[in-house]
TORLO-926096 format. One line per field, with one value per residue (C-alpha): x, y, z; residue in one letter; residue number from 1. Coordinates in Angstrom, 3 decimals. Each point is the difference from the previous one (the first is absolute). Layout:
BEGIN
u = X, ...;
v = Y, ...;
w = Z, ...;
resn = A, ...;
resi = NUM, ...;
//
This chain:
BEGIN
u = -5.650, 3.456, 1.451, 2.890, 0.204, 2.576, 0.018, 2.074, -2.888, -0.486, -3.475, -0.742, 0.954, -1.430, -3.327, 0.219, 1.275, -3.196, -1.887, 0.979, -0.310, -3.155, -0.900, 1.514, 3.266, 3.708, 1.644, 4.048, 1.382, 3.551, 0.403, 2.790, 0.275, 3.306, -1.626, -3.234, 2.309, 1.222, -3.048, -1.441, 3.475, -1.510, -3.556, -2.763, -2.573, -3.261, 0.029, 2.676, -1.433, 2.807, 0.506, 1.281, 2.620, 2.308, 3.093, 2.420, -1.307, -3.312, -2.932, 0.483, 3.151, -1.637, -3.301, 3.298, 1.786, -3.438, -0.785, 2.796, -1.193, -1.326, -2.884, -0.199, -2.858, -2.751, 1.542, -1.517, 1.412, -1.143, 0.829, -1.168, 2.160, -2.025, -0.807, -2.556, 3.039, 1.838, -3.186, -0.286, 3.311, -0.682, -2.612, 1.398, 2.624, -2.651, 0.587, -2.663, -0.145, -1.430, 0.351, 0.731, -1.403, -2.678, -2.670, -1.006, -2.755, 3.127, 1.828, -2.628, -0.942, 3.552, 0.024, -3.158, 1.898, 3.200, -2.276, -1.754, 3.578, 1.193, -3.009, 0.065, 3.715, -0.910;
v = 11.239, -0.497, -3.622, -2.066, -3.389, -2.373, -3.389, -1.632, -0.765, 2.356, -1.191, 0.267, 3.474, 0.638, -1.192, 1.759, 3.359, -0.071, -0.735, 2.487, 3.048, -0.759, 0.345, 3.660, -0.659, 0.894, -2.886, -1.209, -3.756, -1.497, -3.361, -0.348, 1.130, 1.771, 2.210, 0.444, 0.909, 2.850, 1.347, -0.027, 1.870, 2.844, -0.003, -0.878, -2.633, -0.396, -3.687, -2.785, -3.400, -1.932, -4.263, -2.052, -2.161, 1.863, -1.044, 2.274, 1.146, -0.838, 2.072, -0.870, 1.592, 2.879, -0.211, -0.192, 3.822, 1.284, 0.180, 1.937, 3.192, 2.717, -0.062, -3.548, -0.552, -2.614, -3.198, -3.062, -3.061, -1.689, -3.813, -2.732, -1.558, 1.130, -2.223, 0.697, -0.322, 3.115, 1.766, 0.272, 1.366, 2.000, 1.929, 0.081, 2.036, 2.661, -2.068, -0.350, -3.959, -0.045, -3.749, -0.856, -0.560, 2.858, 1.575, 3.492, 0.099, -1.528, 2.925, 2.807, -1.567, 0.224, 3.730, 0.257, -1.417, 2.645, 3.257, -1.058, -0.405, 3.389, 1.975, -1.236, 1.264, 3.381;
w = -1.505, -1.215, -0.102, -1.007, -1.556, 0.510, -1.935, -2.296, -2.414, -2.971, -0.216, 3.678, -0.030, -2.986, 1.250, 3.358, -1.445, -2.562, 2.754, 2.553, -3.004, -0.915, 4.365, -0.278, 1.738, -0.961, -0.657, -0.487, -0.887, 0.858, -0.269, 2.736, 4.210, -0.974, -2.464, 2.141, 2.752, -2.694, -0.955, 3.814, 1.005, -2.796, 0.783, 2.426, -0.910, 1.555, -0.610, -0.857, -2.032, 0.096, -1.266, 3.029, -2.552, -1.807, -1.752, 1.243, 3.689, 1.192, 0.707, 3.758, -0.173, -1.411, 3.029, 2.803, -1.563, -0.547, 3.875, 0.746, -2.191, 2.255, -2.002, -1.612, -2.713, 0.767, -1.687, -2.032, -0.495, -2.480, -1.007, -0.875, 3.185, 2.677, 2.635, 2.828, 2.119, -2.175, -0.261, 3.871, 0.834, -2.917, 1.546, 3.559, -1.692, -1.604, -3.639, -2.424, -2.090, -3.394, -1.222, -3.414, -2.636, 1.365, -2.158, -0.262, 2.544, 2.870, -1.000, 0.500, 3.302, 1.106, -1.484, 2.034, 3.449, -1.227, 0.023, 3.004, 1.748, -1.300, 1.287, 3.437, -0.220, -1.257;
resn = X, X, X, X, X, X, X, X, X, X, X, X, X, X, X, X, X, X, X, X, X, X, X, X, X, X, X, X, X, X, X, X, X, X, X, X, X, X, X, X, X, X, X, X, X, X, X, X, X, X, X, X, X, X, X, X, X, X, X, X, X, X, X, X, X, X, X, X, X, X, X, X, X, X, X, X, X, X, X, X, X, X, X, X, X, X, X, X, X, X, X, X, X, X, X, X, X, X, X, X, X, X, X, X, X, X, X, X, X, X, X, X, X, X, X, X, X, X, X, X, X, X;
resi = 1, 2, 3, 4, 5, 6, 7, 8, 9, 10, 11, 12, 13, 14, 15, 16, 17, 18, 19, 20, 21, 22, 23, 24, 25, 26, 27, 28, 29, 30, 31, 32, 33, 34, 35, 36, 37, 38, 39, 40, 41, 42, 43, 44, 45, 46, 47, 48, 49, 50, 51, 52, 53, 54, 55, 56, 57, 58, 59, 60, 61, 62, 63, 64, 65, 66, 67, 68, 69, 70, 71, 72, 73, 74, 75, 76, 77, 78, 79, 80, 81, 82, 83, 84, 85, 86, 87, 88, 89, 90, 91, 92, 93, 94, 95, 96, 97, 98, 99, 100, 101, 102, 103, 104, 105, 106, 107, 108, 109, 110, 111, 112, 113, 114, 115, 116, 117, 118, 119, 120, 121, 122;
//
């Protein structure tokens, strides 16, 4: 699986990109939606993890553009903002939540969810 990180926290994606290669995926990190929006322009992702506040453009920004790719990659938003509120329209729009602070075990059961959605789509 090939995904892209979007947050504005070195350590965040630092974690997540450590992470992610030791699962077996390719994996890229921006820290900003313009220079996702770049590097999903050039390539296809499988997956998009991206952090809901963001200093320039947020990560629902980001969630909006991604639904209008012909083929858009599952998304993830992660933050430590999530309300149960969020988290349902969220998911009526096909969106993954991962809250933060979330510990390795959150992550590979949202990996889990992720391979489980691609291979229904396959």
């Amino acid at each position: 699986m090939k995904v892209l990180v979007v947050d504005d926290e070195q350590l965040v994606r630092w974690f997540m990109e450590r992470a992610l290669l030791k699962k077996g995926f390719t994996v890229k990190c921006t820290h900003s939606v313009d220079t996702a929006l770049e590097i999903l322009g050039a390539e296809e992702f499988d997956a998009v993890f991206t952090d809901l506040k963001m200093p320039e453009e947020n990560g629902a920004v980001l969630v909006n553009k991604l639904r209008d790719f012909t083929h858009p990659p599952v998304t993830v938003v992660c933050s430590a903002y999530i309300t149960e509120e969020l988290e349902k329209q969220f998911r009526a729009m096909g969106v993954f939540t991962l809250k933060k602070p979330f510990k390795l075990k959150e992550l590979e059961e949202t990996l889990n969810e992720i391979n489980s959605h691609l291979k229904s789509y396959r």
